[in-house]
N, C-alpha and C positions, 0 to 999 in steps of 0.2 A: 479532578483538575488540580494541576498544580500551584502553587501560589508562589508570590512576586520572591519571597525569602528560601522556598525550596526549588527556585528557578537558579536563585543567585548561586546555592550551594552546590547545584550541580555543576555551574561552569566552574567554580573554584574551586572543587575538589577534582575535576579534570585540569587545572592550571598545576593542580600540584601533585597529580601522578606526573603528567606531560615531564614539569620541571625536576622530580625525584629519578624518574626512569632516563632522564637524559645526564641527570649529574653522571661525572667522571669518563663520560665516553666522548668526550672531545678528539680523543686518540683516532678514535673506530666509527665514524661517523658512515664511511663508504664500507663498512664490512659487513661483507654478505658469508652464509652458510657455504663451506668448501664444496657440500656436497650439492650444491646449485640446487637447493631444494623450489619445486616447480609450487610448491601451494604456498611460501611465502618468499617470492624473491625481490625483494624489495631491502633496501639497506635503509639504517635510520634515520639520512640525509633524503631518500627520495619520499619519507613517509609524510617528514616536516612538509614537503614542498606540497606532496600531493594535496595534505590538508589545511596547508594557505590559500590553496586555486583550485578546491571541490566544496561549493560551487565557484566560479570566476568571484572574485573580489572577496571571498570567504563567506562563510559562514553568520559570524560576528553582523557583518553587515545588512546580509541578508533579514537577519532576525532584525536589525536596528530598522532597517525601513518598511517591513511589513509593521513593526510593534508602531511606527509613526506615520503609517497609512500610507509612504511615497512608492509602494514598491509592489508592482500587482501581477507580474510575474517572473519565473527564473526559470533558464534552465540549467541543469546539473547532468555533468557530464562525467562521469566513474571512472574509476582504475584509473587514472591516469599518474604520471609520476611529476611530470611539468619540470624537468630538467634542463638548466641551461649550464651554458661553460662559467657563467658568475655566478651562479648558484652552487655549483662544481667545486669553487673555490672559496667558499663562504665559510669560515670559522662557524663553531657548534653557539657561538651567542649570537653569528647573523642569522646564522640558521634560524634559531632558537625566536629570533625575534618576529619574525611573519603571524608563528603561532598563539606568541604572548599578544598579542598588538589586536589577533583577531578576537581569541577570550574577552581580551578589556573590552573590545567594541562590543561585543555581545553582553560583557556583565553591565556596564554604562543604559546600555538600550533599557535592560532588563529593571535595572536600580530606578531610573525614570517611568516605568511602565507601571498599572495597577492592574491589580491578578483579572479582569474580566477583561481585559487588552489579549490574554495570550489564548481565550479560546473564538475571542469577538472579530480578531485583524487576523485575514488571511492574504494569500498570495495562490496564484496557480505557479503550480509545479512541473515542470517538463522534464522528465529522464526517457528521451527518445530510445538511445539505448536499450532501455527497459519496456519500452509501449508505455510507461505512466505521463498522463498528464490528468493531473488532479488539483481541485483546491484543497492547500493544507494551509491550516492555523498557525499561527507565530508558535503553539504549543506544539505542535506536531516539528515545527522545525528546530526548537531546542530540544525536544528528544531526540533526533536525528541529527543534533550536533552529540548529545551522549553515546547514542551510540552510534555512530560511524567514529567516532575519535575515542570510543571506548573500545572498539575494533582496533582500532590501529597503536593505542597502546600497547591491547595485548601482541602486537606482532615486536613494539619495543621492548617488551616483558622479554621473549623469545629471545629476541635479540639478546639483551643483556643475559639471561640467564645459558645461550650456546656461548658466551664470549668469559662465561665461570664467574660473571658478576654479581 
């Protein structure tokens, strides 16, 4: 079981891949692989987006109201990119900011929380998409903010590293 201080580190050493792998690509924000590669086609503007509103209202939140008991189910709906024409036009710090905004709400929940909180407070879970509905622990859902957005960094690794960055 994790505890309340190597809960905090995880989200904050995801705040600072997130924020290290996004320096300098303000330029490139909509640039995707020429050769429309099919197993990552996603640009690093639709990754932010995806991972502000998978689940609805983020992440951050999610964990904040299971950890404070008001939240007894979600459900989360995958792949999606959740692109609008304001979102289209969003500079890399509004961008940027969905995802910072969602970490804090999650590190906040977490900094208030005491380590038998994250295997004690659950939520059911619905990815119909998937056939899952399960009850998972506040801990099972910050692993699953590590890795899904430890997922999709590496697709911003990709990115930076096709763009010779």
């Amino acid at each position: 079981m994790a505890t309340r201080d190597e809960n905090l580190a995880t989200v904050r050493r995801v705040r600072e891949e997130l924020t290290g792998l996004l320096d300098g690509m303000d330029y490139c924000l909509d640039w995707k692989d020429g050769a429309g590669s099919d197993a990552d086609p996603w640009c690093a503007r639709e990754v932010l987006y995806h991972l502000v509103d998978t689940p609805e209202g983020g992440i951050g939140s999610v964990i904040a109201d299971v950890l404070n008991g008001s939240l007894e189910e979600v459900t989360i709906l995958p792949d999606a990119n959740n692109m609008t024409p304001e979102r289209m036009a969003a500079d890399i710090n509004e961008a940027l900011a969905g995802p910072l905004a969602i970490l804090q709400t999650a590190e906040d929940a977490i900094t208030n929380a005491v380590d038998g909180d994250f295997e004690e407070r659950t939520a059911m879970a619905h990815l119909p998409h998937r056939g899952i509905h399960e009850p998972r622990t506040a801990q099972s859902f910050i692993d699953g903010l590590e890795r899904h957005w430890g997922e999709h960094l590496n697709q911003l690794r990709a990115i930076r590293e096709a763009l010779g960055m």
